[in-house]
mmCIF file of the N, C-alpha and C atoms, coordinates in Angstrom:
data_MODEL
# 
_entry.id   MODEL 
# 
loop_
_atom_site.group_PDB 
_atom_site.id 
_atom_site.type_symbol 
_atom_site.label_atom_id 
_atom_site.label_alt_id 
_atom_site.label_comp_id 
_atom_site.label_asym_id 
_atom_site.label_entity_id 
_atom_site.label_seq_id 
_atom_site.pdbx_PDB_ins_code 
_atom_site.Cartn_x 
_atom_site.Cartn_y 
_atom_site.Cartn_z 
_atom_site.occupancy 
_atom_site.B_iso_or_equiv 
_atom_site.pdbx_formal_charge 
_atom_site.auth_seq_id 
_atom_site.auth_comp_id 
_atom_site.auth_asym_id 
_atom_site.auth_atom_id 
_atom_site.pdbx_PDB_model_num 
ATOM 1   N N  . UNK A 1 1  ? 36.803 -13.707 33.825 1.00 0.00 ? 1  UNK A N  1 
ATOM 2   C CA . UNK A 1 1  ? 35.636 -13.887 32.983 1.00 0.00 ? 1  UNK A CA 1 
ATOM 3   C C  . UNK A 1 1  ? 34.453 -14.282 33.866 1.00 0.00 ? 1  UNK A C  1 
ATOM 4   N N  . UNK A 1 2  ? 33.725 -13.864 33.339 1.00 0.00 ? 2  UNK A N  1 
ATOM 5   C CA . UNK A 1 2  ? 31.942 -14.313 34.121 1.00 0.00 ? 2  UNK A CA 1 
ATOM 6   C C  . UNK A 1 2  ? 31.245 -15.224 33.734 1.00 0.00 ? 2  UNK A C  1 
ATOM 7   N N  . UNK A 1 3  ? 30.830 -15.788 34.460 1.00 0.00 ? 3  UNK A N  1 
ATOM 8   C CA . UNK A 1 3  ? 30.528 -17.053 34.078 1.00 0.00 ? 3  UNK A CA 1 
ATOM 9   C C  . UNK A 1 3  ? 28.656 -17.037 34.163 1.00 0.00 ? 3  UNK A C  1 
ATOM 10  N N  . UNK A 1 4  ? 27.683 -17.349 33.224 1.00 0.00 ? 4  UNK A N  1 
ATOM 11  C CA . UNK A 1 4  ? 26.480 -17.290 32.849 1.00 0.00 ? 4  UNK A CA 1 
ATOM 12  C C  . UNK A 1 4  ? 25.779 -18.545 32.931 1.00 0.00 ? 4  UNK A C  1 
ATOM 13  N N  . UNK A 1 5  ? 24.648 -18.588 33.448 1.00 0.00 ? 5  UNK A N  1 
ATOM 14  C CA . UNK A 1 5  ? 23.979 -19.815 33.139 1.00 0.00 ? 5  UNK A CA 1 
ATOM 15  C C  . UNK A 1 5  ? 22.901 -19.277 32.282 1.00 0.00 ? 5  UNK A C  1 
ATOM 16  N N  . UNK A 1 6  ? 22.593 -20.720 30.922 1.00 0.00 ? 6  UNK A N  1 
ATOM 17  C CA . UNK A 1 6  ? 21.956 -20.591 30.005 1.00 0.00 ? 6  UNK A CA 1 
ATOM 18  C C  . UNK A 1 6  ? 20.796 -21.693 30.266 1.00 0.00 ? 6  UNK A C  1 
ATOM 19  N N  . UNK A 1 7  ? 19.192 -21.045 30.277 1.00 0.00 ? 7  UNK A N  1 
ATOM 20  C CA . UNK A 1 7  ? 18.359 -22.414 30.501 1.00 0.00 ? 7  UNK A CA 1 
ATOM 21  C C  . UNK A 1 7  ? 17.776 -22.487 28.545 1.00 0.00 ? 7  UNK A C  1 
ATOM 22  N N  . UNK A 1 8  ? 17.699 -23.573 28.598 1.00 0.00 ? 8  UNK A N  1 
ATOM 23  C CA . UNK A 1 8  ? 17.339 -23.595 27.205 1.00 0.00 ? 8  UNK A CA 1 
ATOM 24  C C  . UNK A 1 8  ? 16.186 -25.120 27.286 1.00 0.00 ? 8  UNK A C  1 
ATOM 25  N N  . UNK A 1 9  ? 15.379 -25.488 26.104 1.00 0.00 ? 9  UNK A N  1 
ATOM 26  C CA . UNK A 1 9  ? 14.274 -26.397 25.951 1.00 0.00 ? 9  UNK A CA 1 
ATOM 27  C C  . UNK A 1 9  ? 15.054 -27.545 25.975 1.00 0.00 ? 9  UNK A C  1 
ATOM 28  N N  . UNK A 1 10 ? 14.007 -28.439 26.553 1.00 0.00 ? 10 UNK A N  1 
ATOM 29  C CA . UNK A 1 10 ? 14.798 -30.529 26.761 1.00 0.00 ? 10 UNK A CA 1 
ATOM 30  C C  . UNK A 1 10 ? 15.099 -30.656 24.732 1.00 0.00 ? 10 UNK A C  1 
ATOM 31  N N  . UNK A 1 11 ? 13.997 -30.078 24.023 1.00 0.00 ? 11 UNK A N  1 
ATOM 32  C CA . UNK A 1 11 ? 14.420 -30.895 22.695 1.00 0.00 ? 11 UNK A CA 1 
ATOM 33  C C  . UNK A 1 11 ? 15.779 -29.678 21.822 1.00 0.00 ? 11 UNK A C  1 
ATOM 34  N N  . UNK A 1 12 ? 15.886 -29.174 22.259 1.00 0.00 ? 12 UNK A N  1 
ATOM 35  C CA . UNK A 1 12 ? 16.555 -28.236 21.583 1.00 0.00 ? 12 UNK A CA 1 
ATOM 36  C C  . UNK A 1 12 ? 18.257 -28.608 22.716 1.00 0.00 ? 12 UNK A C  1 
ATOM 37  N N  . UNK A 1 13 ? 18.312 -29.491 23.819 1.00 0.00 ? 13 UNK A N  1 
ATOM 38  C CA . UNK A 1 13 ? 19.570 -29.776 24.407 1.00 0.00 ? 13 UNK A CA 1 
ATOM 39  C C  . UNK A 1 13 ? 19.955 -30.977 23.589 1.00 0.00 ? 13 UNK A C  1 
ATOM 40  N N  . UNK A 1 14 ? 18.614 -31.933 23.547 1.00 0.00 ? 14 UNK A N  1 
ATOM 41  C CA . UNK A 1 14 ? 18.813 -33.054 22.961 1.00 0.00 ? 14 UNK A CA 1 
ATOM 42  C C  . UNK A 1 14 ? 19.873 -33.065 21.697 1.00 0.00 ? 14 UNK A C  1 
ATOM 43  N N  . UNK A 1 15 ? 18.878 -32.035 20.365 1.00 0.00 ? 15 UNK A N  1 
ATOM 44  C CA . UNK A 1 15 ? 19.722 -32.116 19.163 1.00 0.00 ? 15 UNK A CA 1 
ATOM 45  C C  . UNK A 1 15 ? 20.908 -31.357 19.275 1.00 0.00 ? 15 UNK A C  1 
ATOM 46  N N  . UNK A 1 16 ? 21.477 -30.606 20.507 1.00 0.00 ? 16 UNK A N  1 
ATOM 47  C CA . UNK A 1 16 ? 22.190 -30.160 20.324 1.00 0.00 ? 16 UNK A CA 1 
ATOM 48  C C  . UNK A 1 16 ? 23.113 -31.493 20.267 1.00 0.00 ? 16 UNK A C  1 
ATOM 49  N N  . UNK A 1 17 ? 23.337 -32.281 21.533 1.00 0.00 ? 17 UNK A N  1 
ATOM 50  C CA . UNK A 1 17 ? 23.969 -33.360 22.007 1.00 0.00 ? 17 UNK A CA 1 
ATOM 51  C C  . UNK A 1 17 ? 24.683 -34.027 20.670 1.00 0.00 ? 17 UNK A C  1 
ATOM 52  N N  . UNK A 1 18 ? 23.623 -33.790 19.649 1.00 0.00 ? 18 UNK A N  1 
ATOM 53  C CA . UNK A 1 18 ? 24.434 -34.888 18.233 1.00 0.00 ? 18 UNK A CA 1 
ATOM 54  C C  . UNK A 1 18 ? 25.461 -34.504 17.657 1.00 0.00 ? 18 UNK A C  1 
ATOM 55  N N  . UNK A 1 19 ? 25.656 -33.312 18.177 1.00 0.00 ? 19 UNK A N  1 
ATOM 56  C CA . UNK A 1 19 ? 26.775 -32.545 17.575 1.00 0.00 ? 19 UNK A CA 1 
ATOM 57  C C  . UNK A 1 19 ? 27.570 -31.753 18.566 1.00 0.00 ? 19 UNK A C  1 
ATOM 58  N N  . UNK A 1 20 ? 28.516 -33.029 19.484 1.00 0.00 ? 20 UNK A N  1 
ATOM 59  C CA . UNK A 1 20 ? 29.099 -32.895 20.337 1.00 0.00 ? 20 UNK A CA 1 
ATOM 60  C C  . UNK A 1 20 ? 30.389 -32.673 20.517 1.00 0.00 ? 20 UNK A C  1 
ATOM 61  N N  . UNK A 1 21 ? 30.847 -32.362 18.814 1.00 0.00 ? 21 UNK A N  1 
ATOM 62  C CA . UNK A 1 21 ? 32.124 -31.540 18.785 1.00 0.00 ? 21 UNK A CA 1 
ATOM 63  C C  . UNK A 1 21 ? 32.122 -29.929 18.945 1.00 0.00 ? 21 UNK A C  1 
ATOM 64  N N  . UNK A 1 22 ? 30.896 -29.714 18.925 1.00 0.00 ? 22 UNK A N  1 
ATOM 65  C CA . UNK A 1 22 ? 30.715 -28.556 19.301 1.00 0.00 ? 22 UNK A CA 1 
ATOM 66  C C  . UNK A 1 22 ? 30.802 -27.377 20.677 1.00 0.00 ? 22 UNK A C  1 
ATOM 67  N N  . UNK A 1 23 ? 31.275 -26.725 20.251 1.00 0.00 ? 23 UNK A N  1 
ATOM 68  C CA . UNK A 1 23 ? 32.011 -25.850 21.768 1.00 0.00 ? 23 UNK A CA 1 
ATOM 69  C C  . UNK A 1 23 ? 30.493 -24.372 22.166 1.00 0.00 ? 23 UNK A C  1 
ATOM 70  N N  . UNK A 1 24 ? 29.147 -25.357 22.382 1.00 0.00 ? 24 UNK A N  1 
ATOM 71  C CA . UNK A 1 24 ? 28.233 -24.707 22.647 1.00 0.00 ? 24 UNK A CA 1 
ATOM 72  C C  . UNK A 1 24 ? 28.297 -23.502 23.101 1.00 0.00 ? 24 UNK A C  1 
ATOM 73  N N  . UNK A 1 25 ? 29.110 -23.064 24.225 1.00 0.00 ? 25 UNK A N  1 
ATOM 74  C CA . UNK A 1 25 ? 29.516 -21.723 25.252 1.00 0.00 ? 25 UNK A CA 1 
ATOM 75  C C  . UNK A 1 25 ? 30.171 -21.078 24.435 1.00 0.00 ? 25 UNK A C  1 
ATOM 76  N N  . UNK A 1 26 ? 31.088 -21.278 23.338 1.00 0.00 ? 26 UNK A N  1 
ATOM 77  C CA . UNK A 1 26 ? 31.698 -20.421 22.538 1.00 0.00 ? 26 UNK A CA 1 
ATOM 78  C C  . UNK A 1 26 ? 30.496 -20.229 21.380 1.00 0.00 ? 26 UNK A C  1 
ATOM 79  N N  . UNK A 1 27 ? 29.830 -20.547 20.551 1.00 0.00 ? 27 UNK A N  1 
ATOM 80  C CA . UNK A 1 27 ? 28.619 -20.584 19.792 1.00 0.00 ? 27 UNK A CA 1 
ATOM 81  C C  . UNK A 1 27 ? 27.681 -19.235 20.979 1.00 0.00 ? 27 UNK A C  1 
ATOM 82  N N  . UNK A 1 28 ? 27.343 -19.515 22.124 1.00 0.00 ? 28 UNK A N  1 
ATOM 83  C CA . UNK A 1 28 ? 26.709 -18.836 22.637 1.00 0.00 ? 28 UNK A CA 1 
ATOM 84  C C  . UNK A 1 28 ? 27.411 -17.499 22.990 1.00 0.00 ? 28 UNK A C  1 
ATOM 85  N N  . UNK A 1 29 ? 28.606 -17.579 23.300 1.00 0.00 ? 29 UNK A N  1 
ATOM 86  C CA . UNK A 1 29 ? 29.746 -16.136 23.269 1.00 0.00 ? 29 UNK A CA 1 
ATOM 87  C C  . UNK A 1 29 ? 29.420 -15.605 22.189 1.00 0.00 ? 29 UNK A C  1 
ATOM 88  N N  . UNK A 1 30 ? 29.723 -15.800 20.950 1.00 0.00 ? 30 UNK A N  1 
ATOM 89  C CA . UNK A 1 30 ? 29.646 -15.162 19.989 1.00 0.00 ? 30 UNK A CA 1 
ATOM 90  C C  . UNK A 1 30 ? 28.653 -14.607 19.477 1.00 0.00 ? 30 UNK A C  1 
ATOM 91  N N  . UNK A 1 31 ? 27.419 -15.420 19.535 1.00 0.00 ? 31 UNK A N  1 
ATOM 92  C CA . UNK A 1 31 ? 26.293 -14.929 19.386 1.00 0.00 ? 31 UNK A CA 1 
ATOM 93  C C  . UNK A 1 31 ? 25.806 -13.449 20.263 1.00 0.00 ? 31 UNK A C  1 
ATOM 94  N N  . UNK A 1 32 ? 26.411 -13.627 21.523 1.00 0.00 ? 32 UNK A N  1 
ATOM 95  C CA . UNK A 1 32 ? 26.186 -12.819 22.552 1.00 0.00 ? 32 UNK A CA 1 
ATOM 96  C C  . UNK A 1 32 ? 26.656 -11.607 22.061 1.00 0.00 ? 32 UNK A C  1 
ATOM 97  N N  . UNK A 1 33 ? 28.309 -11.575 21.828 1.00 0.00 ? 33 UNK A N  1 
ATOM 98  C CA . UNK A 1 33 ? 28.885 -10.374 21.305 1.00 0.00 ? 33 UNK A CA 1 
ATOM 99  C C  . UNK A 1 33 ? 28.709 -9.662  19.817 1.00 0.00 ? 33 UNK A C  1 
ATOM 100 N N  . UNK A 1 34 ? 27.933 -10.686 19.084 1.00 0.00 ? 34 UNK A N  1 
ATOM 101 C CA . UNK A 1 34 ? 27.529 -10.099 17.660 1.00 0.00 ? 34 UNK A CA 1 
ATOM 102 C C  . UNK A 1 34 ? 26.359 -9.118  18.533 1.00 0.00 ? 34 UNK A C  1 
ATOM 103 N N  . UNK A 1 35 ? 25.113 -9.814  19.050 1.00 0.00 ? 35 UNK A N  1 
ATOM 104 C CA . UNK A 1 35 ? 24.113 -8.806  19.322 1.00 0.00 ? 35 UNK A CA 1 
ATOM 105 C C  . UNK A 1 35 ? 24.664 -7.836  19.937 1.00 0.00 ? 35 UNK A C  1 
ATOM 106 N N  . UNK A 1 36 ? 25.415 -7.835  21.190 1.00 0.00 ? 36 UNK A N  1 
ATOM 107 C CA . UNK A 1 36 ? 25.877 -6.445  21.502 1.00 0.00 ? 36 UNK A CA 1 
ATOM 108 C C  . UNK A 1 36 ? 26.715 -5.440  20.796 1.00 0.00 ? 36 UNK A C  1 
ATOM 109 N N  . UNK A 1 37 ? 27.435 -6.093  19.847 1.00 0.00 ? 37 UNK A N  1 
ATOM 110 C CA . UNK A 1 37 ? 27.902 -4.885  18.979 1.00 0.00 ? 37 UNK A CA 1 
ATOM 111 C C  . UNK A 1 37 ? 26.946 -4.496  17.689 1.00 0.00 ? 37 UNK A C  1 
ATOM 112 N N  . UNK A 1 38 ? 25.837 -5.407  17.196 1.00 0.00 ? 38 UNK A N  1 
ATOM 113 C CA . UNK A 1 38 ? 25.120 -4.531  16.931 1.00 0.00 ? 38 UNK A CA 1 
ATOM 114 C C  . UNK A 1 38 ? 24.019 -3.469  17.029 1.00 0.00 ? 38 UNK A C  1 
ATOM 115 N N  . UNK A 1 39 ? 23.630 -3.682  18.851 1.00 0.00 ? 39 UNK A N  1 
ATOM 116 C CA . UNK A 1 39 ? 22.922 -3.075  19.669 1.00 0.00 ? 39 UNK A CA 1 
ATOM 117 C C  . UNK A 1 39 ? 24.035 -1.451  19.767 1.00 0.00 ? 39 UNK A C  1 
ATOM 118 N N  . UNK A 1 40 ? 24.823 -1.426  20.532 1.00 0.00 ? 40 UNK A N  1 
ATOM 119 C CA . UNK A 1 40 ? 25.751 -0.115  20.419 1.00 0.00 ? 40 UNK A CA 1 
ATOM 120 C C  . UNK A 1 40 ? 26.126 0.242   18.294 1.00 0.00 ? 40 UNK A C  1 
ATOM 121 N N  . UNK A 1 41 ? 25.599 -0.185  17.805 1.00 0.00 ? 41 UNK A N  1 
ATOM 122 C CA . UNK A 1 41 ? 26.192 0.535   16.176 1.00 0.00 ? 41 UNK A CA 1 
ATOM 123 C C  . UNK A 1 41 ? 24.551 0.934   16.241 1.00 0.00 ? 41 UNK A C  1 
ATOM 124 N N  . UNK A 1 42 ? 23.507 0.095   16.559 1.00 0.00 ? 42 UNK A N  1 
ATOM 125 C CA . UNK A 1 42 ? 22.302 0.983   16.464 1.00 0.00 ? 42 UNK A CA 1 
ATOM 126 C C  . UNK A 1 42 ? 22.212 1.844   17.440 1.00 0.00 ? 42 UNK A C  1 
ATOM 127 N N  . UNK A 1 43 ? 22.629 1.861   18.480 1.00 0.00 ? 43 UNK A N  1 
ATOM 128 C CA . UNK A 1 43 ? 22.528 3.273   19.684 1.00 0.00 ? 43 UNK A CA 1 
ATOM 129 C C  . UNK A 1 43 ? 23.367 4.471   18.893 1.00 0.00 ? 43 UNK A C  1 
ATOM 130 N N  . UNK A 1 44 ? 24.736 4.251   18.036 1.00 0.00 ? 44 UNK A N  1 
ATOM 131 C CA . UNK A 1 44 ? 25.722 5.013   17.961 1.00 0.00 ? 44 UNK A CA 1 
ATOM 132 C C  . UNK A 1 44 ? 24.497 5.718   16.774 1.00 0.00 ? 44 UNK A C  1 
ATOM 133 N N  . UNK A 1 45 ? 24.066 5.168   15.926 1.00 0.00 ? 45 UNK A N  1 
ATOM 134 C CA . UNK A 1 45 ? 23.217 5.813   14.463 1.00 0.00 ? 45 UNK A CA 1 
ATOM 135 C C  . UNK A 1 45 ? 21.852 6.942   15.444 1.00 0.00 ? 45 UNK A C  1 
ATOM 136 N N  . UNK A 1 46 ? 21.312 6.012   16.358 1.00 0.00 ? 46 UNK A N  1 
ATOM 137 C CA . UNK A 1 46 ? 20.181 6.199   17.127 1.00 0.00 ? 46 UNK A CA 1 
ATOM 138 C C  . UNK A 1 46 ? 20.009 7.860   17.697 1.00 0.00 ? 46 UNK A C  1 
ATOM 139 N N  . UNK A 1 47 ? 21.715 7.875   18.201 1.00 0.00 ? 47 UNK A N  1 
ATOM 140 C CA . UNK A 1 47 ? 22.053 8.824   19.127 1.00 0.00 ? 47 UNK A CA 1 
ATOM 141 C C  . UNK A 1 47 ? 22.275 10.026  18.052 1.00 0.00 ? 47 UNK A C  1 
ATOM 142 N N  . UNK A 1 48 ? 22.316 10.184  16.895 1.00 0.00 ? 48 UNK A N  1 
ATOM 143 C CA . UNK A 1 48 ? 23.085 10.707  16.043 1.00 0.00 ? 48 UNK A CA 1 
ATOM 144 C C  . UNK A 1 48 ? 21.764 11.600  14.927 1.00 0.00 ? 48 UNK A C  1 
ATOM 145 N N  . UNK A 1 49 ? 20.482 10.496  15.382 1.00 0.00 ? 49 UNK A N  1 
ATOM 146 C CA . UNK A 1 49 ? 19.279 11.058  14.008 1.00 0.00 ? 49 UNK A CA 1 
ATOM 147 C C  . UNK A 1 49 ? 18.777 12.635  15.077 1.00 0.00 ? 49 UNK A C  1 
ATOM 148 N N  . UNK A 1 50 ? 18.052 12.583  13.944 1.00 0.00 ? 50 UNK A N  1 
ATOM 149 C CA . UNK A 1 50 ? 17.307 13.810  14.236 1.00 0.00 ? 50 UNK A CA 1 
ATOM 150 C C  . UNK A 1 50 ? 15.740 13.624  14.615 1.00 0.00 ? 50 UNK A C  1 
ATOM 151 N N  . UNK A 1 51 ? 15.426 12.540  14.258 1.00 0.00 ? 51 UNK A N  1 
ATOM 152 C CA . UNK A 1 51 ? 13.754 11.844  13.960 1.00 0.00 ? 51 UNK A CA 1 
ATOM 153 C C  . UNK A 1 51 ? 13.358 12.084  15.814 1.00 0.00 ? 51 UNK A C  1 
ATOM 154 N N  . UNK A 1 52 ? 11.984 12.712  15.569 1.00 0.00 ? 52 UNK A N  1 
ATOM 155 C CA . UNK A 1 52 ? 11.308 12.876  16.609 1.00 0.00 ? 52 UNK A CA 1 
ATOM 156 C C  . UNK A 1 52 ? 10.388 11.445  17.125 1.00 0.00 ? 52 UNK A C  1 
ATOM 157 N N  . UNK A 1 53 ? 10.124 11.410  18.704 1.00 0.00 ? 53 UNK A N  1 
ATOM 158 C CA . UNK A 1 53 ? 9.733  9.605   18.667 1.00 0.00 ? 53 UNK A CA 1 
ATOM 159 C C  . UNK A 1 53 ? 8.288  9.973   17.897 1.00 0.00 ? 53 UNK A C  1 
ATOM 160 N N  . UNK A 1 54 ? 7.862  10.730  17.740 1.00 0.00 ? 54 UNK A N  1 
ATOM 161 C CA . UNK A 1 54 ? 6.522  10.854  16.531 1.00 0.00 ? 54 UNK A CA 1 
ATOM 162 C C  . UNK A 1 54 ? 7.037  11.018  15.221 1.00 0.00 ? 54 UNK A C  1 
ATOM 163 N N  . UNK A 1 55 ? 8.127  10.887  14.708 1.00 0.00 ? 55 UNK A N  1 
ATOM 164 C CA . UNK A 1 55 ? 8.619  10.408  14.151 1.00 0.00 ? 55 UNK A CA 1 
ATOM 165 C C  . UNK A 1 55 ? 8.645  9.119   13.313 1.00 0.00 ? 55 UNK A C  1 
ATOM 166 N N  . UNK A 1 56 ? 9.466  8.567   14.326 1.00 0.00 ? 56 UNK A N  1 
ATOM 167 C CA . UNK A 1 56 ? 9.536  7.183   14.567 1.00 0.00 ? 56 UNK A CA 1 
ATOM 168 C C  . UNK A 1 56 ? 7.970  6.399   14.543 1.00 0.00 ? 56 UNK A C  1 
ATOM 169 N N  . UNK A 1 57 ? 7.360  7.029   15.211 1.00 0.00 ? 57 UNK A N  1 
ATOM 170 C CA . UNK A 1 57 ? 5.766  6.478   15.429 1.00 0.00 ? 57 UNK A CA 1 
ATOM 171 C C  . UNK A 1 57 ? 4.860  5.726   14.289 1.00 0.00 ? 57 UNK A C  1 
ATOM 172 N N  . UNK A 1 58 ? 5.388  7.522   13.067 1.00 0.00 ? 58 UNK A N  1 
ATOM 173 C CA . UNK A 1 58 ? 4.434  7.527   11.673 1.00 0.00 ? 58 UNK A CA 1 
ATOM 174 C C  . UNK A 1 58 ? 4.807  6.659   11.188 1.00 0.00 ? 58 UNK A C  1 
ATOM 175 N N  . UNK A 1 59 ? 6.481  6.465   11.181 1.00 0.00 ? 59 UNK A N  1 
ATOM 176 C CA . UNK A 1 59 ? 7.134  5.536   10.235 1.00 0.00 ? 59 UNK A CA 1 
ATOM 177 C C  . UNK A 1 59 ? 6.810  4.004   10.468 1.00 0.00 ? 59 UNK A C  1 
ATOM 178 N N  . UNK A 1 60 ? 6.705  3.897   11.716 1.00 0.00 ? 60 UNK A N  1 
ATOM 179 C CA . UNK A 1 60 ? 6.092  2.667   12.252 1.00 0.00 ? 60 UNK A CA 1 
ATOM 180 C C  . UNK A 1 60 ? 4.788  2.509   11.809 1.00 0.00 ? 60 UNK A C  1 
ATOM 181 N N  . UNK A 1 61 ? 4.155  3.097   11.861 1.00 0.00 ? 61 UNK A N  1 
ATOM 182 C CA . UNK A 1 61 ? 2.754  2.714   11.564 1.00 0.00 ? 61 UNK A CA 1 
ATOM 183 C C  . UNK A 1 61 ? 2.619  2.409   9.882  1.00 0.00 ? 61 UNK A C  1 
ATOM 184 N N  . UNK A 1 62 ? 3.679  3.535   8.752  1.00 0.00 ? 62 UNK A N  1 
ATOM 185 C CA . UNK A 1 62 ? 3.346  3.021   7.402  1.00 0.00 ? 62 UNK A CA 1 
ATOM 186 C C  . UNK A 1 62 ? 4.091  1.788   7.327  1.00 0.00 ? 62 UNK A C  1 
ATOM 187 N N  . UNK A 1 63 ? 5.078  1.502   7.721  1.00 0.00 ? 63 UNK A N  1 
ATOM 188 C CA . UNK A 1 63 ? 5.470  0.491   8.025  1.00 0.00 ? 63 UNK A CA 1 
ATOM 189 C C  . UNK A 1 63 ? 4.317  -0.930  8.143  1.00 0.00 ? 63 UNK A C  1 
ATOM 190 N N  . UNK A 1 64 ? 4.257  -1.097  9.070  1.00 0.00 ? 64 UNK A N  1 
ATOM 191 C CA . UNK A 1 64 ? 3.046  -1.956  9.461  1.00 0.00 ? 64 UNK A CA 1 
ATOM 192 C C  . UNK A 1 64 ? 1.748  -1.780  8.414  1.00 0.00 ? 64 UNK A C  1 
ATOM 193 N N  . UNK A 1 65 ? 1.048  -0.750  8.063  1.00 0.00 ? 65 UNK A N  1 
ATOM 194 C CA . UNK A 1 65 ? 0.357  -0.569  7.303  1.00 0.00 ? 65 UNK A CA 1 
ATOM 195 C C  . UNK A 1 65 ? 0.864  -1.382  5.448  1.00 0.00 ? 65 UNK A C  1 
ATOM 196 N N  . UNK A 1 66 ? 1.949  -0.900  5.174  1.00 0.00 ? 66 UNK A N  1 
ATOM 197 C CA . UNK A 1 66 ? 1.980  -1.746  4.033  1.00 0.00 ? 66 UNK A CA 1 
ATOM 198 C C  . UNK A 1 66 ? 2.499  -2.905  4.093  1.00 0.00 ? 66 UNK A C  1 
ATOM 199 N N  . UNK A 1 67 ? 2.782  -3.571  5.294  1.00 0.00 ? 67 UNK A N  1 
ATOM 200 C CA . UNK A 1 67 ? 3.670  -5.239  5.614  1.00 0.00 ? 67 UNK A CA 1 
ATOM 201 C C  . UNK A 1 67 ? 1.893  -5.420  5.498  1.00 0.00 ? 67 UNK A C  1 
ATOM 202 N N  . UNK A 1 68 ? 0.717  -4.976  6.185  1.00 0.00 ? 68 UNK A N  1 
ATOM 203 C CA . UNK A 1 68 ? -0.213 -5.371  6.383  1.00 0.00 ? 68 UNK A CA 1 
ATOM 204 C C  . UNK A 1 68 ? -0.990 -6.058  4.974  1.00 0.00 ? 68 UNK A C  1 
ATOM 205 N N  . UNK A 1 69 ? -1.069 -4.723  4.139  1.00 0.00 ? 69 UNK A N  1 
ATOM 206 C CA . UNK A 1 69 ? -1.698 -4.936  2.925  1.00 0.00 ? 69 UNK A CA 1 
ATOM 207 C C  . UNK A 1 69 ? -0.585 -5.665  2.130  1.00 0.00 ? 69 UNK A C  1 
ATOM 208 N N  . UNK A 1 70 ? 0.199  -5.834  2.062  1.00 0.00 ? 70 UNK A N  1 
ATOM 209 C CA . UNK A 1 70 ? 0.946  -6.507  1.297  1.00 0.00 ? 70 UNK A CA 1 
ATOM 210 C C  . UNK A 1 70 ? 0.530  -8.336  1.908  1.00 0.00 ? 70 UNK A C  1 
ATOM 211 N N  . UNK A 1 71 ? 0.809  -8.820  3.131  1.00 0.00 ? 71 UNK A N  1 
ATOM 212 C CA . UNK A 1 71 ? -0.167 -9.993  3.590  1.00 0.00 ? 71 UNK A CA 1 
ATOM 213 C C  . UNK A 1 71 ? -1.316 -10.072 2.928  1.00 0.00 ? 71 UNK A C  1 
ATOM 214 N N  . UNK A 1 72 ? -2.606 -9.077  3.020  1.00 0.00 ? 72 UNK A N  1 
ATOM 215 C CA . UNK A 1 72 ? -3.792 -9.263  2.764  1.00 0.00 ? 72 UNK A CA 1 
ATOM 216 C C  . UNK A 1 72 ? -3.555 -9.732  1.059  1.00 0.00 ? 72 UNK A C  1 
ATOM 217 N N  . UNK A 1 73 ? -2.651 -9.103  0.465  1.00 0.00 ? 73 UNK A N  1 
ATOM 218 C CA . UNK A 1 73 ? -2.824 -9.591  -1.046 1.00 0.00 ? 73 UNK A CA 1 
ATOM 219 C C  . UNK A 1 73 ? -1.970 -11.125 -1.209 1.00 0.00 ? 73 UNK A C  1 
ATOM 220 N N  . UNK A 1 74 ? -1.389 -11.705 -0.177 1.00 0.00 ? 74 UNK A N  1 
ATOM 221 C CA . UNK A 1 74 ? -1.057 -12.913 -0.314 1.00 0.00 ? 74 UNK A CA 1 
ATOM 222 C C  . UNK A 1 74 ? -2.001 -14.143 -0.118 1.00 0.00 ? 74 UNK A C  1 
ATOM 223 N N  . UNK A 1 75 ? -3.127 -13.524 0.653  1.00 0.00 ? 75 UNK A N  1 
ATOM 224 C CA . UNK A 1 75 ? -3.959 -14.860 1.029  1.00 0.00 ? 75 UNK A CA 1 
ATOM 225 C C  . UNK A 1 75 ? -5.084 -14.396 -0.308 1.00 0.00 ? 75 UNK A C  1 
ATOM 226 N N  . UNK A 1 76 ? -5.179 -13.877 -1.122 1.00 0.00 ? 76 UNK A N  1 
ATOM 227 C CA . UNK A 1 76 ? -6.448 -13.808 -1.714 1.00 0.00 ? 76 UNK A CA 1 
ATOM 228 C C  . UNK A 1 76 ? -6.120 -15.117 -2.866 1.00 0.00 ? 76 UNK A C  1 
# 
């Protein structure tokens, strides 16, 4: 096994500390291997579309466009 060093913030070691039954490196394993298996299930879908990256682009942009206006009608 490989062994990783993790730097993380002074207040975020602190509160970890209160909860020192905790097996931090395994918490951080797991976390690790959830994102990578859902990084390869989005490559496996990724690899598989048909969508051109202009495509992808438009969709991004209506995307953003109605997260946008949908904000603007929250602050009025």
């Amino acid at each position: 096994m490989v062994n990783m060093t993790l730097a993380i913030p002074d207040e975020l070691a602190k509160r970890m500390k209160t909860f020192s039954e905790i097996r931090w490196s395994e918490v951080a394993r797991q976390a690790l291997e959830k994102r990578v298996n859902d990084l390869e299930i989005m490559n496996n879908i990724a690899s598989k579309s048909k969508l051109t990256q202009k495509d992808v682009d438009e969709i991004s942009k209506r995307i953003k466009r109605s997260s946008a206006s949908k904000l603007n009608g929250y602050r009025s």
